[in-house]
N, C-alpha and C positions, 0 to 999 in steps of 0.2 A: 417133563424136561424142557428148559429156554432153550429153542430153536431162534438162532440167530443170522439174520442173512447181512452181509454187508459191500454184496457186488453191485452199488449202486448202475455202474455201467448198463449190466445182463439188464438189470433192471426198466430201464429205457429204453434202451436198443429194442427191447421183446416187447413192451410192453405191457407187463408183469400187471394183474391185474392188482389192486391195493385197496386196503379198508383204512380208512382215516379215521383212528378212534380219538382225536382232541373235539372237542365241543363245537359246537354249529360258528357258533362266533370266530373262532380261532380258524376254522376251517373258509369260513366268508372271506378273512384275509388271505387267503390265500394257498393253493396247495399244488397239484398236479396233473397234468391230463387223464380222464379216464378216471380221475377216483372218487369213492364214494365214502361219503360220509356217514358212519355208523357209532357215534359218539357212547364209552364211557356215561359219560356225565351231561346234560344239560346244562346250557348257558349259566341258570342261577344255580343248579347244583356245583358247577366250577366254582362260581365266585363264594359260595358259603364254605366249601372246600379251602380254599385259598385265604381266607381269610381266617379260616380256623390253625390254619398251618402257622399263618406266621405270628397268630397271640398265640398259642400251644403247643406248637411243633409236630414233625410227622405223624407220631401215633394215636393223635388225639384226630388228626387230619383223616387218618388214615378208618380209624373207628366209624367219627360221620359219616364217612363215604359209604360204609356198609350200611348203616342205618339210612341212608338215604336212597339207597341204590341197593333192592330186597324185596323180597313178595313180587309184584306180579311188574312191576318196572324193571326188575331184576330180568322176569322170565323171557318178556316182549326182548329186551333188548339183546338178551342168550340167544334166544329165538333168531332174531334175527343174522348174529353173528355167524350162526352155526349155517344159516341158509348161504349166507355167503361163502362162506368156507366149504360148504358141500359141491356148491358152482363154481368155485374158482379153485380147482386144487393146486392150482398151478401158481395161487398168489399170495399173499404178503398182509400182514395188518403193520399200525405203525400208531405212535402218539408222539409227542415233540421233542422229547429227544432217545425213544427207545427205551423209556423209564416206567413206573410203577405204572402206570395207567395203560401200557401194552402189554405187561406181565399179569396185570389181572384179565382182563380181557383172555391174553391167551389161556390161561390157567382155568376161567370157565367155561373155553370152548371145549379144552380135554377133559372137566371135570362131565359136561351134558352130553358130549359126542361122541367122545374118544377119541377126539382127530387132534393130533399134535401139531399144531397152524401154525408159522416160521412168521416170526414180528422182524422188524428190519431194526439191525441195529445201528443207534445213536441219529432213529424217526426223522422226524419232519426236517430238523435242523442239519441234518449230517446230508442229506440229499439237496437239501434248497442251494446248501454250500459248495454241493458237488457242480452242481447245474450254472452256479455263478462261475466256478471255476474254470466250466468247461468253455463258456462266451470267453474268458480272462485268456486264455488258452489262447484259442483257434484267432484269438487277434495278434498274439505277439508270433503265432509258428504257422501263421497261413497267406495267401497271397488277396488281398481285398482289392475289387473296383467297383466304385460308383456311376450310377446309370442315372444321367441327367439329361434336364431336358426340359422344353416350358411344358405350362399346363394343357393335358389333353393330348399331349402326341403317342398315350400310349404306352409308356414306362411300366405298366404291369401287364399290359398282353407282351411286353417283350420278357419280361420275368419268370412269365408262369412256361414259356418257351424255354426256360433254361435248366437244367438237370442240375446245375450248381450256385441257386439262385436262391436269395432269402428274401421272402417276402414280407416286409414289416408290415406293411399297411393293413397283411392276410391276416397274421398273428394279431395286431391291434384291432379287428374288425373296424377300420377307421383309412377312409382313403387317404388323410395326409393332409389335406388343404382344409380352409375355412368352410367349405361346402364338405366336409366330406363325413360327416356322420351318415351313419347307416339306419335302418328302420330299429335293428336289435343293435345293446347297449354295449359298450367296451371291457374285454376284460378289466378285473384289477389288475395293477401294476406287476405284483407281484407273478401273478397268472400268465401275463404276457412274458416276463422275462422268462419264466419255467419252460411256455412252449417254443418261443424262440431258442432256447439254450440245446432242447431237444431234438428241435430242428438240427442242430449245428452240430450233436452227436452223431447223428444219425447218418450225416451227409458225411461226417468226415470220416466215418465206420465204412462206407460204401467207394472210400479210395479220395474223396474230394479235400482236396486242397486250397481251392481256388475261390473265391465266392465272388457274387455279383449282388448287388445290392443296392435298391434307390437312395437316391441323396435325399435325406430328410434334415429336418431339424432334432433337434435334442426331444421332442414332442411330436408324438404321433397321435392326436387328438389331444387324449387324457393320460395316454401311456407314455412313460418316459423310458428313451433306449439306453441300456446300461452303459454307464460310465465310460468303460476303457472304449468300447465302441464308436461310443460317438463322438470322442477325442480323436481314434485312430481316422474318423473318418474325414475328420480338418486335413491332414495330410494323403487317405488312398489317390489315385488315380482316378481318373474320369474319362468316360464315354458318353458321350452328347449325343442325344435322341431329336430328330426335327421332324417335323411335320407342316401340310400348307398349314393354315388359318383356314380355310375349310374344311380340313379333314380334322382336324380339333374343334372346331365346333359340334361338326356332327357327333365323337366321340363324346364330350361331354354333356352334347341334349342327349346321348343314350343312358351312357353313367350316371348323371347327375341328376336326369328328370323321367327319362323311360324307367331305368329300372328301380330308380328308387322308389317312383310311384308303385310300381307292382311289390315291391318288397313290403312297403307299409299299407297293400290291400291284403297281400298274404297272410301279415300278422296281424294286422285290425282290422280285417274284415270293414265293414260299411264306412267306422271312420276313419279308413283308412288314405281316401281325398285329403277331408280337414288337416288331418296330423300331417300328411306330407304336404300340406300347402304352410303349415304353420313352421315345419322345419326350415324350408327354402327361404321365407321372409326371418326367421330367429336368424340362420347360418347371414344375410345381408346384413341384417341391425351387426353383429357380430364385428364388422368392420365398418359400419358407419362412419369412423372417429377418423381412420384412412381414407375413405371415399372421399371427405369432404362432407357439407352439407347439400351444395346444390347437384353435385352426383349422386350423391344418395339416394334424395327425392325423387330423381331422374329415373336412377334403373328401379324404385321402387315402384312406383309406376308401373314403369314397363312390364315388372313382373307381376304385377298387381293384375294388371291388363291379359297375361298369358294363362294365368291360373285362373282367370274366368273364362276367357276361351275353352281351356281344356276341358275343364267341368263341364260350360253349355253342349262343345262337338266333339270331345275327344281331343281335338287338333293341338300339337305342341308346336307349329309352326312359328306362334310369335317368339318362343320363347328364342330363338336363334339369333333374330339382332340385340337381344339381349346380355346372350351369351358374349356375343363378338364383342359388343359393350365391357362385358368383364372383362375381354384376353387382354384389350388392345391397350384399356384404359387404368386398367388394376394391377392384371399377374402380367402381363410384358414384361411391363418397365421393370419390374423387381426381380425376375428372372432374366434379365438383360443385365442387370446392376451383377448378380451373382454367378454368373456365366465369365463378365470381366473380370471381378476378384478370382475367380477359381481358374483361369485362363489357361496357366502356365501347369494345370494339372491334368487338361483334356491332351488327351494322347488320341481320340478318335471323335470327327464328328460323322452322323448319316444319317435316313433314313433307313425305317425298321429292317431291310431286307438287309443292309450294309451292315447293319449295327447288330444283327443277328449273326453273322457271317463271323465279324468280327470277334465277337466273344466268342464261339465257339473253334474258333482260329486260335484266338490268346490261349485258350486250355489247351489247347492238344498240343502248341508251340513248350507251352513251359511243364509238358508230363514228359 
């Protein structure tokens, strides 16, 4: 018997464990936190599928598929289903829109197991939509402010501080700025929007209303924030974040060059130097075209000069008149430019202790 679930919400909120039966490819684009891909069909068995479907129509499509997917490719991938289902009794299979290809899947977990395994109906599509909808949502029937501020003052130690706080840059694995690549790569697009959207279930399931959230652009490295969002966010409210020039220096030699060094020796091991000295000069070339040419050269240099330091002693000392190079000379000014345009929408400025006080002030004032 089709066991049919379609309480996408429970689904999330629990986090219901899930079998993604569409193809490795389909599944690369994009899918859900926490799920596993346990494909039906292979990439080219998809496409010989699909293509037989639409010169011959379902039955002929449907024939191939057997002949293709039978004997011991058949058993591995039974096999495998069934192990999943034995371990998650509590979860879900699913294919893209809750059609032929999750009714047979389920049909030969009860035919090897006799476990009646609940497919999610109208799959992949009917949840992607859900998750958009719930971002779409939580921007027209929630109360937003944005947390700005120049570079380095700390805008996500004051986020991860906050219980009613979205962290894009966390979701994007990508801190935001030209330097801000990580040692490990960016979800897809798609990925990001999914756990961002989850996020914003989850929070608003646990009574929250209210959100806080840094002022980005439309682009968080590679990841783009969805639409209604980053519209609403030309108009939210703002809270201005300050700091000396010394305390942001130090912040970003720790962010930008302590830890990302240790992050690309955790994942590459011995070439883990090389890669992270080849990141910090790509992320400079990056804006060359801004810099100018003889700024360029200047802080390429300098950095040029730090990355052989570090290497010969260890020492990241030089890298700090570098830094201050970049605040004074690069993100200031442009962060001074976007501070006056957005003027009239800062209702608070401080440092972290004030500006901590304060949001946690603004929720409790508007619950």
């Amino acid at each position: 018997m089709s066991i049919d679930f379609t309480d996408y919400r429970d689904i999330f909120l629990n986090d219901r464990p899930m079998m993604d039966t569409r193809a490795p490819v389909e599944f690369l684009k994009g899918s859900f936190p926490g799920v596993v891909n346990l494909p039906l069909m292979n990439d080219l068995e998809r496409e010989q599928i699909g293509t037989c479907y639409k010169q011959h129509g379902q039955q002929a499509a449907i024939e191939l598929g057997q002949r293709l997917v039978c004997g011991d490719v058949k058993d591995q991938r039974v096999r495998a289903w069934v192990e999943f289902a034995r371990a998650n009794p509590d979860g879900y299979l699913f294919c893209f829109r809750g059609g032929l290809r999750s009714q047979i899947v389920q049909q030969w977990i009860k035919e090897e197991a006799g476990i009646d395994y609940p497919r999610i109906g109208g799959g992949y599509k009917a949840m992607r939509t859900f998750l958009l909808d719930t971002v779409d949502q939580a921007v027209a029937q929630c109360d937003f402010v944005l947390l700005g501020g120049m570079t380095g003052t700390g805008k996500t130690e004051v986020l991860t501080q906050l219980s009613n706080s979205l962290d894009l840059e966390d979701h994007a694995n990508h801190r935001g700025s030209s330097f801000g690549k990580r040692a490990t790569g960016q979800p897809n697009n798609i990925d990001f929007e999914n756990r961002l959207a989850v996020d914003v279930l989850k929070k608003r399931a646990n009574g929250i209303e209210q959100f806080v959230l840094e002022d980005e652009s439309r682009m968080v490295g590679s990841c783009a924030l969805p639409l209604p969002l980053y519209k609403g966010m030309q108009e939210f409210s703002m809270v201005w974040l300050e700091d000396s020039v010394e305390g942001r220096v130090e912040r970003i030699l720790q962010d930008y060059v302590i830890n990302l060094y240790a992050e690309f020796v955790a994942v590459y091991g011995e070439q883990g130097f090389a890669l992270y000295s080849e990141r910090l000069i790509s992320s400079l070339n990056n804006i060359h075209r801004r810099l100018g040419g003889e700024r360029y050269q200047r802080m390429l240099l300098q950095m040029e000069s730090a990355l052989e330091e570090q290497a010969r002693s260890g020492s990241v000392e030089q890298f700090r008149d570098w830094i201050e190079v970049l605040l004074r000379e690069y993100y200031d000014p442009m962060y001074a430019f976007q501070r006056e345009k957005k003027g009239d929408r800062i209702e608070f400025v401080g440092e972290r202790a004030a500006v901590l006080e304060y949001l946690r002030e603004r929720v409790s004032q508007r619950d």
